[in-house]
C-alpha positions as CSV (number, residue, x, y, z in Angstrom):
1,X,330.9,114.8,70.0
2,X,327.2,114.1,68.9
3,X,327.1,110.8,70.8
4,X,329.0,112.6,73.8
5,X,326.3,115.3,74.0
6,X,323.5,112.6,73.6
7,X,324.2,110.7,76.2
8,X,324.9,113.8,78.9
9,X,321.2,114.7,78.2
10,X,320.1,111.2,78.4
11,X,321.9,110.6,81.9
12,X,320.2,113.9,82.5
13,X,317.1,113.3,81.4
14,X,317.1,109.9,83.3
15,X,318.5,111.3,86.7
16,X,316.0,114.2,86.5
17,X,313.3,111.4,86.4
18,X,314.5,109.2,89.1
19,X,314.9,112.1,91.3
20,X,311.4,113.1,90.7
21,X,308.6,112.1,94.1
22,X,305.7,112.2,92.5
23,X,303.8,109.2,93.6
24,X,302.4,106.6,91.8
25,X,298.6,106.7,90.7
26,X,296.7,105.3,93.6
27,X,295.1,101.9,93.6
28,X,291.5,101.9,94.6
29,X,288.3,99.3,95.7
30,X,287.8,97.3,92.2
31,X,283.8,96.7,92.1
32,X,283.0,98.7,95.8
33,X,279.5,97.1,96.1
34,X,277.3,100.1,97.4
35,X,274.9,98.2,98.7
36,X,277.0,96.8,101.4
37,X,279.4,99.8,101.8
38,X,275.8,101.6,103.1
39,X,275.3,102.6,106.5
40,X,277.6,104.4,109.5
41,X,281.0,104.2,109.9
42,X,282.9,105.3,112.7
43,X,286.3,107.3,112.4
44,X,289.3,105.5,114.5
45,X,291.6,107.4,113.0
46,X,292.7,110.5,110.4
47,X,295.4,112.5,108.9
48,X,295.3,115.9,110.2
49,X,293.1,117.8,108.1
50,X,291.4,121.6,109.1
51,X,287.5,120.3,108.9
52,X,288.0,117.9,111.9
53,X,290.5,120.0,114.0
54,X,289.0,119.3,117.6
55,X,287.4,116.3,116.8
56,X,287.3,113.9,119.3
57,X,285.0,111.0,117.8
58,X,283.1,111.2,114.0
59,X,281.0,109.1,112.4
60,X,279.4,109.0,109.1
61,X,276.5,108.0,107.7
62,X,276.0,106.8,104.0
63,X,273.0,106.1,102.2
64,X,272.7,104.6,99.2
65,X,269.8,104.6,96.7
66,X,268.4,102.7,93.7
67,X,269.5,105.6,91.0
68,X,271.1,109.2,92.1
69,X,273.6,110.2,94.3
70,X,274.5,108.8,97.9
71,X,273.3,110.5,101.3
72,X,276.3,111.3,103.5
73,X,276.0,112.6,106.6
74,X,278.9,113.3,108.9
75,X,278.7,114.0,112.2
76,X,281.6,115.3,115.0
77,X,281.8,115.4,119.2
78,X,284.9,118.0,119.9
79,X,286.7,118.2,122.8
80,X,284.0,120.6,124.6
81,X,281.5,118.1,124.0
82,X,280.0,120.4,121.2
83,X,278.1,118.1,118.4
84,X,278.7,118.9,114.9
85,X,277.2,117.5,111.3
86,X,277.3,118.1,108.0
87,X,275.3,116.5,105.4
88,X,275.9,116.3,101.4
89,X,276.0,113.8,99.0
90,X,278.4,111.9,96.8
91,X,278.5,110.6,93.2
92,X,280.5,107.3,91.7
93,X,283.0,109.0,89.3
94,X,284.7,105.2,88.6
95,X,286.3,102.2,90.7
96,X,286.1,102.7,94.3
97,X,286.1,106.8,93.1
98,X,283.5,109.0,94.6
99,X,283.0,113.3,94.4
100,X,281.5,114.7,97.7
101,X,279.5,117.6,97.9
102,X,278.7,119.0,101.2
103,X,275.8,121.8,101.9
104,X,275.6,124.3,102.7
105,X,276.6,127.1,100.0
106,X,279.1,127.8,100.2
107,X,280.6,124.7,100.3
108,X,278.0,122.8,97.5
109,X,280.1,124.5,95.5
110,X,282.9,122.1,96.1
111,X,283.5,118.7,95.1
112,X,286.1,116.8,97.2
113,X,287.3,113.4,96.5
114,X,286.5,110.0,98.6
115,X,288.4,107.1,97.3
116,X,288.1,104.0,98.9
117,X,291.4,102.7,99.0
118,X,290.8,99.5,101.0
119,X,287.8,97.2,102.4
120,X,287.8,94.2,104.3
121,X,285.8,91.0,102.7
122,X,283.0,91.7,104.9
123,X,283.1,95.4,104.3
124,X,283.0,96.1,108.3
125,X,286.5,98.0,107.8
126,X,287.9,100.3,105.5
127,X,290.2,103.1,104.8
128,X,289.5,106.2,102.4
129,X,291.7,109.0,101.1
130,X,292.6,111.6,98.6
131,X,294.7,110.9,95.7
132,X,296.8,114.2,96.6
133,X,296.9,111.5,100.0
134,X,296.4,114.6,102.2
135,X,293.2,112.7,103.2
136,X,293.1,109.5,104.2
137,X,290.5,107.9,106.9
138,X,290.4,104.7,109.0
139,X,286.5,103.5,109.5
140,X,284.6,100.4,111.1
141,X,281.3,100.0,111.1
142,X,281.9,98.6,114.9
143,X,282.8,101.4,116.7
144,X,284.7,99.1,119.3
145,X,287.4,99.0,116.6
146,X,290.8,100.8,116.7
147,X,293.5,101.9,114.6
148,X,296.0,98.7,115.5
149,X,293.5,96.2,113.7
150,X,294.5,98.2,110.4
151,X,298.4,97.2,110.7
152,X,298.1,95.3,107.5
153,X,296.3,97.7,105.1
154,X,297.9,100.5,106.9
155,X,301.1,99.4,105.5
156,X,299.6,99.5,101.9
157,X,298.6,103.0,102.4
158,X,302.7,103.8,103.2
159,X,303.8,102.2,100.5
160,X,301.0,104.3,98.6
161,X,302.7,107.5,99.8
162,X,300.4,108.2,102.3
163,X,302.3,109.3,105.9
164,X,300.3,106.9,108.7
165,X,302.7,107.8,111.2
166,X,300.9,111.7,111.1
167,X,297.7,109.5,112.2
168,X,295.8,110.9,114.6
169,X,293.6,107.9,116.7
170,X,290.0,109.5,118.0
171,X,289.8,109.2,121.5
172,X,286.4,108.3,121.8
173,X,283.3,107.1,119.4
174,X,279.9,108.2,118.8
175,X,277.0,106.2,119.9
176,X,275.3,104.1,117.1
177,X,272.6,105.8,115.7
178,X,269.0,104.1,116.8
179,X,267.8,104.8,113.0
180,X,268.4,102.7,109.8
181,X,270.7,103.5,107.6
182,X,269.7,106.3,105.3
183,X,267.8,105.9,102.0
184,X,267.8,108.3,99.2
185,X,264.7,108.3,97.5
186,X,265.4,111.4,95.2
């Protein structure tokens, strides 16, 4: 009866686990070389998410200095041709793992997670998310680029758990910035 009893909990036990969809850890940039991640990145695509709802085109700007934290600045066109940005800055928190923190207060209070899930060789392409994958970001530093020339990696990110076919492609892009890429000098 003992060995009976044993095995129903096992069988149990082991269905209970197997039914369970809680995704596996995600995998991220091993050695992200900051140097050449620097500089702005254009959006070609997003998940749905309520900070860019009306965004049209979105770029962002990373700067990344000798010591201290990185310079991020994001900027958005909406549909009414309003301009938006928002500028913070980010911290390495392990492999490909960075915390954002965006001003102004009340929102320096947060810390949201960038993980940069994949990069292309010559870091001109890359796509960043959340490891609750609510997030998750398609970006080119050529802003000619669309979300089709991310077929590959894109079907890493499903296999990740992420849902790509909620991806929303911007309809337009924001005009390279004249300026160098930002510098922190804290």
């Amino acid at each position: 009866m003992k060995i009976l009893l044993t095995l129903a909990i096992a069988t149990l036990l082991v269905s209970l686990t197997s039914c369970s969809n809680s995704p596996l850890p995600l995998r991220t940039v091993q050695n992200l070389e900051l140097d050449r991640y620097d500089g702005e990145w254009h959006e070609v695509a997003r998940l749905p998410n309520r900070f860019e709802k009306g965004i049209v085109a979105a770029k962002a700007t990373y700067g990344v200095g000798l010591d201290g934290p990185i310079s991020v600045r994001n900027k958005g066109l909406k549909a009414n041709g309003k301009l938006t940005s928002i500028s913070g800055s980010a911290s390495v928190v392990g492999d490909g793992k960075l915390k954002v923190r965006f001003d102004p207060f009340p929102l320096n209070l947060f810390l949201g997670d960038y993980w940069v899930l994949w990069i292309n060789q010559p870091y001109t392409k890359a796509i960043v998310g959340s490891p609750n994958r609510k997030f998750l970001w398609l970006l080119s530093k050529n802003p000619s680029v669309i979300a089709s020339d991310f077929t590959e990696p894109l079907q890493l990110m499903k296999a990740q758990g992420f849902e790509i076919e909620k991806l929303i492609e911007n309809p337009k892009r924001l005009a390279p910035d004249p300026q160098p890429p930002l510098l922190v000098t804290f």
